[in-house]
RODO-2510 file (C-alpha; in nm, 4 decimals, decimal comma):
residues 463
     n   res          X          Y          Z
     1     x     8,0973    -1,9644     7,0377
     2     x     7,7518    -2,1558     7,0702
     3     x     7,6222    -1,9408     6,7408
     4     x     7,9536    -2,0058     6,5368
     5     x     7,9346    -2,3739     6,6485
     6     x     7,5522    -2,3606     6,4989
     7     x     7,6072    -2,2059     6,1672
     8     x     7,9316    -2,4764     6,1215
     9     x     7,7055    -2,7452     6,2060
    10     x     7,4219    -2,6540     5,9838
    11     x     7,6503    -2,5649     5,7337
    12     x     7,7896    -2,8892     5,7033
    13     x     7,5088    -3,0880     5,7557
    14     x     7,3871    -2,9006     5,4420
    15     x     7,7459    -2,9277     5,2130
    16     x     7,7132    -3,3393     5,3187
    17     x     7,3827    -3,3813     5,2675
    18     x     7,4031    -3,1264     4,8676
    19     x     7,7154    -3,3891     4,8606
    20     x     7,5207    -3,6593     4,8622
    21     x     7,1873    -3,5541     4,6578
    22     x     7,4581    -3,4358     4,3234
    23     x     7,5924    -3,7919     4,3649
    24     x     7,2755    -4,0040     4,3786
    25     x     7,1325    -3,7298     4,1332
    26     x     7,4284    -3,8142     3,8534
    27     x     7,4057    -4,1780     3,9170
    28     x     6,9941    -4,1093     3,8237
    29     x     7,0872    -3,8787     3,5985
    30     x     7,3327    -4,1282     3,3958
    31     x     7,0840    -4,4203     3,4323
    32     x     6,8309    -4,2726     3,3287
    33     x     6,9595    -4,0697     2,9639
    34     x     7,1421    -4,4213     2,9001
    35     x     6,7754    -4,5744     2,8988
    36     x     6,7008    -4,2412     2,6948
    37     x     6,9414    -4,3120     2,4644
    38     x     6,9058    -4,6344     2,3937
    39     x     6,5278    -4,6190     2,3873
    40     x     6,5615    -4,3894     2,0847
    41     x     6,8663    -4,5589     1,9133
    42     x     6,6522    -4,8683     1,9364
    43     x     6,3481    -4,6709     1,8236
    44     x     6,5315    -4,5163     1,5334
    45     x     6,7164    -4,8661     1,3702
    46     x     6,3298    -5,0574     1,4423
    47     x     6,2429    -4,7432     1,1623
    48     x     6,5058    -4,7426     1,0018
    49     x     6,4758    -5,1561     0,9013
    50     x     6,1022    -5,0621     0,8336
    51     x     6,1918    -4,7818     0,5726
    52     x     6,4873    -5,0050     0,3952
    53     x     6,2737    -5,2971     0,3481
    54     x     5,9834    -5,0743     0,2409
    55     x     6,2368    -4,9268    -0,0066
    56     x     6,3617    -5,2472    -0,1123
    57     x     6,0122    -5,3922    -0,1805
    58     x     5,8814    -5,1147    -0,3961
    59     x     5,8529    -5,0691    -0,7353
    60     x     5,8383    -4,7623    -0,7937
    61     x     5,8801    -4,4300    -0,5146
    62     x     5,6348    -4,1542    -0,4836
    63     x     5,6928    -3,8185    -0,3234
    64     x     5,3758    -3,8741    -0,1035
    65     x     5,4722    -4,1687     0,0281
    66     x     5,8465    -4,0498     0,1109
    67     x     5,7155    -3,7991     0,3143
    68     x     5,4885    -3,9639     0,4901
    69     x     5,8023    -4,1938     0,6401
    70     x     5,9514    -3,8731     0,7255
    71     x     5,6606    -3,7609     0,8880
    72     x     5,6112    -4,1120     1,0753
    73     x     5,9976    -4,1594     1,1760
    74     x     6,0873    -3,8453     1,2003
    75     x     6,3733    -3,8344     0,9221
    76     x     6,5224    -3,6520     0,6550
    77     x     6,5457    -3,8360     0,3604
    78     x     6,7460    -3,8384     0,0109
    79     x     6,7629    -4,0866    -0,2272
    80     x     7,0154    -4,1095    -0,5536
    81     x     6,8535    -4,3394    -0,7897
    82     x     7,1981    -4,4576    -0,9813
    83     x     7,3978    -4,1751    -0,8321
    84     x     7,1271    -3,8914    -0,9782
    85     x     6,8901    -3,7448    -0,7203
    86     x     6,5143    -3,7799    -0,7831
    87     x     6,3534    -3,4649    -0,8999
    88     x     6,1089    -3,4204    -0,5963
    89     x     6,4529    -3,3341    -0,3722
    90     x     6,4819    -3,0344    -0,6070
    91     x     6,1302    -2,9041    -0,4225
    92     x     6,1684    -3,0009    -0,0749
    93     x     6,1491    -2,7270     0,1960
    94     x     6,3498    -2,9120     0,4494
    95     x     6,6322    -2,7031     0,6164
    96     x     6,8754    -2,9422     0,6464
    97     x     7,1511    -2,7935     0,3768
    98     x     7,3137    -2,9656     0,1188
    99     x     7,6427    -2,9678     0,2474
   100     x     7,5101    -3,1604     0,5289
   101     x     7,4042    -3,3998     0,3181
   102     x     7,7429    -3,4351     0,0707
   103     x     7,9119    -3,4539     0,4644
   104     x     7,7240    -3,7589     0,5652
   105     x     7,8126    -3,9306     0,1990
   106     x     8,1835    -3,8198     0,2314
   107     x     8,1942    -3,9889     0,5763
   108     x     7,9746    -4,3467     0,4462
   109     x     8,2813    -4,3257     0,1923
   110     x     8,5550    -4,2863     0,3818
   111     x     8,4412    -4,4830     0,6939
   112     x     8,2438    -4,7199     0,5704
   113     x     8,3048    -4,7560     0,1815
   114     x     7,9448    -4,7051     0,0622
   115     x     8,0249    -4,5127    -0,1971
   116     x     7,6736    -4,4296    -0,4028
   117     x     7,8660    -4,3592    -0,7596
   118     x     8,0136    -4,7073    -0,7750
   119     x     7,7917    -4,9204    -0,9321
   120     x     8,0228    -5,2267    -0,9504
   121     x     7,8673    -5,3835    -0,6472
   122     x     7,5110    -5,4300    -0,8311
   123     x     7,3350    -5,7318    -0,7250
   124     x     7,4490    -5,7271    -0,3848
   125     x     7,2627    -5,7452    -0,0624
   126     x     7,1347    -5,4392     0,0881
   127     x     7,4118    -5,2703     0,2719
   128     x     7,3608    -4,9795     0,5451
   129     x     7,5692    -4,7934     0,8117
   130     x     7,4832    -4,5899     1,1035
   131     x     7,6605    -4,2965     1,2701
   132     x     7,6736    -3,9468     1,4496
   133     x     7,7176    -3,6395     1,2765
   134     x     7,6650    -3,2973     1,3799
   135     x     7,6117    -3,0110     1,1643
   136     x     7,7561    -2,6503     1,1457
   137     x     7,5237    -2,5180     1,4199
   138     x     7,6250    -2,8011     1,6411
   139     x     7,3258    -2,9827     1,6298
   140     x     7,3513    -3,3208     1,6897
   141     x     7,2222    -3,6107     1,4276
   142     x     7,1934    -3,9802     1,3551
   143     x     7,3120    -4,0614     1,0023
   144     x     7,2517    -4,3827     0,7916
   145     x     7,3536    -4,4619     0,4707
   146     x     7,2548    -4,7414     0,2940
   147     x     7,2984    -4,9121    -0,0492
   148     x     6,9537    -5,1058    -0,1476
   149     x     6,9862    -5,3027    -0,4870
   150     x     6,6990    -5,2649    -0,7188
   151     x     6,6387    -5,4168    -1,1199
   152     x     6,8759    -5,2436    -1,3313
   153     x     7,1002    -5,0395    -1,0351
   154     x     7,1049    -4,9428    -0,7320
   155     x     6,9295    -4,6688    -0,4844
   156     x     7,1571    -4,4787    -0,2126
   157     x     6,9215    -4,3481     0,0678
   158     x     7,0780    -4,1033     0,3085
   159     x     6,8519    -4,0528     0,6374
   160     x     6,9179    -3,7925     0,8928
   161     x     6,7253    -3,8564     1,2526
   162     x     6,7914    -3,5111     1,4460
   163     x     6,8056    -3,5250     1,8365
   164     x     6,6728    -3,2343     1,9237
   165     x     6,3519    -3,4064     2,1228
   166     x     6,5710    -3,6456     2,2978
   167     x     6,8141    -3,3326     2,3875
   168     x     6,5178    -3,1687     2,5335
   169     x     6,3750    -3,4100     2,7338
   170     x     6,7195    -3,4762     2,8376
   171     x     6,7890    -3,1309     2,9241
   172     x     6,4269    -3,1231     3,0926
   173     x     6,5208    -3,4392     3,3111
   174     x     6,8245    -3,2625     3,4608
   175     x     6,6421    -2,9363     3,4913
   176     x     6,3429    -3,1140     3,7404
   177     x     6,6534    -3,3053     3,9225
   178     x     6,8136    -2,9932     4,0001
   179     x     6,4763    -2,8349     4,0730
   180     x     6,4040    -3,1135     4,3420
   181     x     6,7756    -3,1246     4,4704
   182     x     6,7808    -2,7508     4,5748
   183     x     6,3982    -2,7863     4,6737
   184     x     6,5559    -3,0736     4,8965
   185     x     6,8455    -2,8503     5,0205
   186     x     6,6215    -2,5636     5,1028
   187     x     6,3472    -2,7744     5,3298
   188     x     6,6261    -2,9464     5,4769
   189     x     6,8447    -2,6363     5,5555
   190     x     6,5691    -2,5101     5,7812
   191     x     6,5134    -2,8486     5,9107
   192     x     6,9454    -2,8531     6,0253
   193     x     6,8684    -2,5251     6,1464
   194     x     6,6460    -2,5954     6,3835
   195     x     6,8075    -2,9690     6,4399
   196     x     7,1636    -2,8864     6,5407
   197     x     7,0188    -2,5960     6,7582
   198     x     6,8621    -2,8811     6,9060
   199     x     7,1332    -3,0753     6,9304
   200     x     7,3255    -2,7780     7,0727
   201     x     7,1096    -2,6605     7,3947
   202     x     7,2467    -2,9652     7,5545
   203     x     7,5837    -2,8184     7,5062
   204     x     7,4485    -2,4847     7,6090
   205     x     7,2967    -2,5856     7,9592
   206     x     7,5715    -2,8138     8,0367
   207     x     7,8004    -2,5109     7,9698
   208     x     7,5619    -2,2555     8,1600
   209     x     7,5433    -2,5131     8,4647
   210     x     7,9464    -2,5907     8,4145
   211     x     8,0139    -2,1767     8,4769
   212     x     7,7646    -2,1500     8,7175
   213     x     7,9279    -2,4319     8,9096
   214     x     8,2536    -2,2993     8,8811
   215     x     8,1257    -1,9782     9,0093
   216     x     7,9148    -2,1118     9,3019
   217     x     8,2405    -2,3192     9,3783
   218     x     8,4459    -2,0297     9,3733
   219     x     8,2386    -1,8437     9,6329
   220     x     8,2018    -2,1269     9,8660
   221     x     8,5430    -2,2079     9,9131
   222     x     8,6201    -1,8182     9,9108
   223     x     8,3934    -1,7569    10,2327
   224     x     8,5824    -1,9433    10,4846
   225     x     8,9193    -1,8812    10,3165
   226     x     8,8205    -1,5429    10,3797
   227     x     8,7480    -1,6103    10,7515
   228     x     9,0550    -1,8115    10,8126
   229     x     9,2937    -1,5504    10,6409
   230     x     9,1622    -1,2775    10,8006
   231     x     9,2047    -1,4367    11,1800
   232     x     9,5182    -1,5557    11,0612
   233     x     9,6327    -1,1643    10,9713
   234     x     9,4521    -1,0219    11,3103
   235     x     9,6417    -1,2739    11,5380
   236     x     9,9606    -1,1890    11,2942
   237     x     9,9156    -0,8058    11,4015
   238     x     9,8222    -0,8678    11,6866
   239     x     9,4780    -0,7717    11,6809
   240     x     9,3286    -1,0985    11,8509
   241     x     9,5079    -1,3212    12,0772
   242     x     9,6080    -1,6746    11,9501
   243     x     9,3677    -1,8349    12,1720
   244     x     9,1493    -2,1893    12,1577
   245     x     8,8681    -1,9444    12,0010
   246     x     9,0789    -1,8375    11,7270
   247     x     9,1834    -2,2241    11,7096
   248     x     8,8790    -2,3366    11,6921
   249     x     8,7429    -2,0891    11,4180
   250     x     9,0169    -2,2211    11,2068
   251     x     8,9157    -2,5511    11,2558
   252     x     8,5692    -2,4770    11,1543
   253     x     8,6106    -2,3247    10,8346
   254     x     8,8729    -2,5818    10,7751
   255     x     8,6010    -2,8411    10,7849
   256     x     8,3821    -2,6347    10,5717
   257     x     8,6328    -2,6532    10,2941
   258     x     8,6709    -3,0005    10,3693
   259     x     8,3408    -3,0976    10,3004
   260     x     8,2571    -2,8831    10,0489
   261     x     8,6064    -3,0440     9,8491
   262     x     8,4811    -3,3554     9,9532
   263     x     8,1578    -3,3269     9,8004
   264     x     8,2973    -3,1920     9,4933
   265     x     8,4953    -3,4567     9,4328
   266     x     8,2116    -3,7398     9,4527
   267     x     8,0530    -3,5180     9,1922
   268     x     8,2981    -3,5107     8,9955
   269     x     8,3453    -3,9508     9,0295
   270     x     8,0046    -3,9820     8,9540
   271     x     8,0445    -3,7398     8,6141
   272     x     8,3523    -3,9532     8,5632
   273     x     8,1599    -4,3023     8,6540
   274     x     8,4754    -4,4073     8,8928
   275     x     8,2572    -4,4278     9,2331
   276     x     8,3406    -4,7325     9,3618
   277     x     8,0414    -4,9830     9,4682
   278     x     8,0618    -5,2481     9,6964
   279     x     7,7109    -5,4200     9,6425
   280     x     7,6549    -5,6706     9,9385
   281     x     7,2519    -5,8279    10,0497
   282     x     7,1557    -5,5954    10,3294
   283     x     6,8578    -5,5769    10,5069
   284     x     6,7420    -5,2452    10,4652
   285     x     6,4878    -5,2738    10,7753
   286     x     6,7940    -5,2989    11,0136
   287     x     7,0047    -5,0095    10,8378
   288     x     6,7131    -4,8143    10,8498
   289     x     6,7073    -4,8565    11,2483
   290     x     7,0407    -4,7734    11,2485
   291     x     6,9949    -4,4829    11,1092
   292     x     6,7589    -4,3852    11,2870
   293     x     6,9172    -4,4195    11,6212
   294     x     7,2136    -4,2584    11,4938
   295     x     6,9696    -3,9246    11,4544
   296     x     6,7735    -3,9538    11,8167
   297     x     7,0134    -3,7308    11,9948
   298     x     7,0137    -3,4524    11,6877
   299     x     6,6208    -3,4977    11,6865
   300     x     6,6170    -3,4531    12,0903
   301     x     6,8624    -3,1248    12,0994
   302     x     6,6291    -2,9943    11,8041
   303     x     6,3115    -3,0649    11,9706
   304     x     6,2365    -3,2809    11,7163
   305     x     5,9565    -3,5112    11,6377
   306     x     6,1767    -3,7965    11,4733
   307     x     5,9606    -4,1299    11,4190
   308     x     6,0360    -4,4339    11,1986
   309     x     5,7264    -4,6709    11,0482
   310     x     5,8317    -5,0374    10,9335
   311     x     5,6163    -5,2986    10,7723
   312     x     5,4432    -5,5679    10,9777
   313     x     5,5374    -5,8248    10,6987
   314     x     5,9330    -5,9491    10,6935
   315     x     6,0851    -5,7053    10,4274
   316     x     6,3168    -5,8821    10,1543
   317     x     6,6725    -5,8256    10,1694
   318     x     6,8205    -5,5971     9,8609
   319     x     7,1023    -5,5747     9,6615
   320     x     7,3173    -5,2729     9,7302
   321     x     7,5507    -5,0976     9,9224
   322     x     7,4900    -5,0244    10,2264
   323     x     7,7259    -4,7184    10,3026
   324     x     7,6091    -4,5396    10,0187
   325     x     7,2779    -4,5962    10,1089
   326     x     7,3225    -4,4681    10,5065
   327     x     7,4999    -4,1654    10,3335
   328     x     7,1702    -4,0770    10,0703
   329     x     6,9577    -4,1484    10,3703
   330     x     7,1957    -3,8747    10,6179
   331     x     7,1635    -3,6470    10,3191
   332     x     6,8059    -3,6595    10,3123
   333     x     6,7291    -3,6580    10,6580
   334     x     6,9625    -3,3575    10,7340
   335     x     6,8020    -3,1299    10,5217
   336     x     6,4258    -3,2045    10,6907
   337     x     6,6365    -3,1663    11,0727
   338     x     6,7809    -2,8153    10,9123
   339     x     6,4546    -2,6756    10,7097
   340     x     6,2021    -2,8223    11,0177
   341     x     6,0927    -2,5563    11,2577
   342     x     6,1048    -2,7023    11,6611
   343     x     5,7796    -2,9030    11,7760
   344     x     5,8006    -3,0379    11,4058
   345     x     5,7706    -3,3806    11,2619
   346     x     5,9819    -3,5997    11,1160
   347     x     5,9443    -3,9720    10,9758
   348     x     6,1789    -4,2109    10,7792
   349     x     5,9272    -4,4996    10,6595
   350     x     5,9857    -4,8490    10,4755
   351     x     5,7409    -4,9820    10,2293
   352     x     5,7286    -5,2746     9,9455
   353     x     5,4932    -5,0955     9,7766
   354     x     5,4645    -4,7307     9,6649
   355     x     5,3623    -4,5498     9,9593
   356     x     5,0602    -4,3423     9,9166
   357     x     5,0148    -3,9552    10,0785
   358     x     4,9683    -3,9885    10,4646
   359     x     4,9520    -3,7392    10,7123
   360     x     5,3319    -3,7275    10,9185
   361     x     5,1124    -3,6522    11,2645
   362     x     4,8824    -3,9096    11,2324
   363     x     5,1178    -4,1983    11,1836
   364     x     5,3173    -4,1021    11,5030
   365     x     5,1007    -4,3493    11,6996
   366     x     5,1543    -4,6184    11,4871
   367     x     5,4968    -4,5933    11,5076
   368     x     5,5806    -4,7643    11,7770
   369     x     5,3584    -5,0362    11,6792
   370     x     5,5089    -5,1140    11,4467
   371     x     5,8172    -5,1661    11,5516
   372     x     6,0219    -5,4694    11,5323
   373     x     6,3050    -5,5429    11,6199
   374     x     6,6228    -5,6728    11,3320
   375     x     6,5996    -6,0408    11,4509
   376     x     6,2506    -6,1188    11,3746
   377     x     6,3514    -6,0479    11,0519
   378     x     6,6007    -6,2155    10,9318
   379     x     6,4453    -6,4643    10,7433
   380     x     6,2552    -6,2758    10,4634
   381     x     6,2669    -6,3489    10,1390
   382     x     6,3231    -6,1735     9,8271
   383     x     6,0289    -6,3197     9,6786
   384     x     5,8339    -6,1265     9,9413
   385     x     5,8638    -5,8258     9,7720
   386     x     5,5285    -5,7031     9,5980
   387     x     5,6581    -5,5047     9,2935
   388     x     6,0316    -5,5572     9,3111
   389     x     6,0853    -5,2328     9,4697
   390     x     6,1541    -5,1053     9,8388
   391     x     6,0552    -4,7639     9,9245
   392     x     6,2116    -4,5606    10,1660
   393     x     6,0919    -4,2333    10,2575
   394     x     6,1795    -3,9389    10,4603
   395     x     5,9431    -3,6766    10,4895
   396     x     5,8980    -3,3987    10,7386
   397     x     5,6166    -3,0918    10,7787
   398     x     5,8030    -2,7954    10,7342
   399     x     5,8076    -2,5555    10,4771
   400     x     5,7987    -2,7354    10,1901
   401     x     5,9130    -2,6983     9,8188
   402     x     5,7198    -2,5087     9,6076
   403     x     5,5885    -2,6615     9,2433
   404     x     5,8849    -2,4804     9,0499
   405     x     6,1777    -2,5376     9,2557
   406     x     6,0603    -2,9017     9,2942
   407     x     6,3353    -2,9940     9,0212
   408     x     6,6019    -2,7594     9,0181
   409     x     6,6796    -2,8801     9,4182
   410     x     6,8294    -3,1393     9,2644
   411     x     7,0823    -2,8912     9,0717
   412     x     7,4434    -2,8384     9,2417
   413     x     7,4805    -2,5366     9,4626
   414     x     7,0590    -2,4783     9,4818
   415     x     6,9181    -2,3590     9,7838
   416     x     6,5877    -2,3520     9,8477
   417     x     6,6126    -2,0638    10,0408
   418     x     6,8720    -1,8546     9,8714
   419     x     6,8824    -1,6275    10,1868
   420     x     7,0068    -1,9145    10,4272
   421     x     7,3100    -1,8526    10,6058
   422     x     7,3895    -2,1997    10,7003
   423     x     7,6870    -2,2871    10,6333
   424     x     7,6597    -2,6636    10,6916
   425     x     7,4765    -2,6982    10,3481
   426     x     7,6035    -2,6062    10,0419
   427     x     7,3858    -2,7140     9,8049
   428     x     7,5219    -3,0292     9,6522
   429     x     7,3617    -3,2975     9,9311
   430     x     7,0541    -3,3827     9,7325
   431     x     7,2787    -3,3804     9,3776
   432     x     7,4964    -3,6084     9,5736
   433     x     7,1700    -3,8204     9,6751
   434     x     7,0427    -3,8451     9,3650
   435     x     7,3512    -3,9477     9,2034
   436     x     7,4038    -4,2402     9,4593
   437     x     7,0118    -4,3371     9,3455
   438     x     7,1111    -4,3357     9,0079
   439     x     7,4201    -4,5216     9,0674
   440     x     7,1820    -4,8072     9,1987
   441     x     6,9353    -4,7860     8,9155
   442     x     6,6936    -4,6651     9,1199
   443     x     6,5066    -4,2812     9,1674
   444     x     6,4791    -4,0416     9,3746
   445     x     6,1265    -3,8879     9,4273
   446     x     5,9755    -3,5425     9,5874
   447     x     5,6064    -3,4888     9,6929
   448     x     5,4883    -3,2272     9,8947
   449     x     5,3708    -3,3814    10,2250
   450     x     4,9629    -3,3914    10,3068
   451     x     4,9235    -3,0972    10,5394
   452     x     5,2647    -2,9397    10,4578
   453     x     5,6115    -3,0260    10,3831
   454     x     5,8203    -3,2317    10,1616
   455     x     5,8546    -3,5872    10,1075
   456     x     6,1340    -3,7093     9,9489
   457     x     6,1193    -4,1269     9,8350
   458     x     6,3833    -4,3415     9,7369
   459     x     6,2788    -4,5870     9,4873
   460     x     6,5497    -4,8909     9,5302
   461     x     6,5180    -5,2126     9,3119
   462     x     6,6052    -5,5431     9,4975
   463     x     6,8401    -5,6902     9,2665
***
């Protein structure tokens, strides 16, 4: 599908873009020949006037000097001195043939009404017309035919101006237009090649992670369907005895599914951007105690090192909401209770300024020292804040993350530890965590711990 999709999209990226080079190429094209044109009509009447008032100022015409204006200009010339051609015609080695030259007089005749037998009009002013004319072959020309009076008659000059060298250059113009446009076409065809591929892995991972979802989805909600069906079928054939065992299996795996549906569907709200915010000022300090307490007795059935480190200084209040915030914090902090071997340590720690690396053991002492309690601060304000930012960490001494998992943990359905039986997690906490983050313009960090373990460090703007 992806391939098809890739060839259809270079394809007509290329038919748009040829599109749009023939148009801009004609425009040129025409532009340019009218210049062409006109350059040599203009070119050809500036000679022509020359050659007329160079004939009309003579006295008398030599064959030398004729064809040295033919050379100059570029013209054929014949010239009927009282309707009778002058003898040096009779030798000339031009090509042009005679009827040719009787055409272009029939046509100054009937067109025009130059007619070079007539000599009524003696005395008159000079008199010329110019026109196209093409010859047997096709090739093109540019006639004049003028009527120049001179003492006792008249001269009728025929001139014939082939454009041949303006066809050519023509014709070589389009040639190096069509050169450069398929020159264009070719460099850029590669260039869509490799661009909508580009623009198509997007498409691809989104799709990959999309079936891989689906999948992982699938087989969570499959395991404890599996469970509950199959008690359901033993206590139906008797098998095992509807007890509060049975009961309570069912309600286990029940709220399994329920989570894990839950969870789906605040994925799905935040793909959908309908999760609901209620922003509110909140000291952060006193949720953070909350917390905290809420995880003592979890910490203490564990055997649990669970510590919390405030600042001395009054920490501003922030902009945010609060729930969401308790439920990224729950996130983070089960994963270090469930991954945390006993006799480890864990800390949740408050900062106004980025935190640097600090070993989890060492800071139990201070813990306790620094300590206050919610009323002493009350009165902080926002302007307090060092950089803008609060920073909330949880970190813990346990395994830790290694280097090339460090960003796929945040992928839905990822396990660390593939092998993990624990059905409590199913991989879409810290997706969930970073989504809330990201829902408060803010980001969600991981470090490994000094000495071992993972840190993970909410970044949370003020405003």
């Amino acid at each position: 599908m992806f391939r098809k999709l890739h060839v259809q999209l270079t394809a007509l990226c290329i038919t748009i873009t040829g599109l749009i080079l023939a148009v801009l190429s004609v425009i040129c094209l025409f532009i340019s020949e009218s210049g062409i044109r006109r350059q040599e009509y203009d070119s050809f009447s500036a000679n022509l006037n020359a050659l007329y008032q160079n004939l009309a100022q003579q006295t008398s015409l030599s064959h030398n000097w004729i064809r040295q204006m033919e050379h100059s200009y570029q013209f054929s010339i014949q010239i009927l001195d009282n309707g009778v051609p002058l003898f040096f015609q009779s030798l000339d080695t031009n090509d042009i043939p005679e009827d040719l030259w009787n055409t272009v007089r029939e046509k100054a005749v009937s067109d025009y009404g130059l007619d070079f037998q007539d000599f009524s009009s003696l005395g008159i002013l000079s008199r010329h017309e110019e026109f196209p004319i093409t010859d047997e072959s096709g090739r093109p020309y540019t006639a004049s035919a003028a009527l120049i009076p001179r003492s006792g008659g008249s001269i009728g000059v025929t001139v014939l101006h082939p454009l041949t060298e303006m066809n050519r250059r023509i014709l070589g113009q389009r040639l190096a237009f069509v050169t450069a446009d398929l020159a264009a076409l070719i460099i850029l065809s590669i260039f869509y090649w490799f661009f909508t591929a580009r623009m198509i892995r997007p498409l691809q991972e989104n799709r990959k992670k999309q079936m891989q979802f689906v999948a992982s989805a699938s087989h969570e909600l499959r395991s404890p369907l599996t469970v509950i069906l199959s008690n359901v079928a033993a206590v139906k054939n008797g098998i095992m005895p509807n007890d509060h065992q049975f009961l309570n299996t069912l309600y286990s795996e029940g709220n399994r599914m329920s989570r894990l549906i839950s969870d789906m569907l605040q994925l799905a709200s935040a793909d959908n951007h309908t999760w609901s915010m209620q922003p509110s000022e909140v000291e952060i300090d006193t949720l953070l105690l909350q917390t905290w307490e809420n995880f003592e007795s979890m910490a203490s059935a564990r055997q649990l090192h669970w510590k919390i480190t405030l600042p001395d200084e009054p920490v501003p209040r922030c902009t945010c909401d609060a729930e969401r915030i308790r439920q990224l914090l729950s996130i983070l902090i089960d994963n270090a209770f469930c991954y945390t071997p006993q006799g480890g340590h864990i800390r949740l720690a408050l900062s106004d300024h980025a935190p640097g690396p600090q070993n989890p053991g060492a800071a139990h002492g201070a813990c306790k020292s620094s300590f206050r309690k919610p009323a002493l601060r009350r009165h902080a304000t926002r302007s307090q804040g060092s950089s803008g930012c609060l920073y909330i960490s949880v970190s813990d001494d346990g395994p830790g993350i290694p280097d090339e998992q460090k960003t796929a943990v945040f992928e839905r359905f990822h396990r660390v530890d593939a092998s993990r039986k624990d059905k409590s997690h199913f991989g879409l906490g810290l997706c969930i965590a970073q989504e809330i983050a990201q829902l408060h313009r803010g980001q969600l960090l991981l470090t490994d711990t000094p000495g071992g373990g993972a840190t993970f460090t909410l970044m949370l703007p003020l405003g």
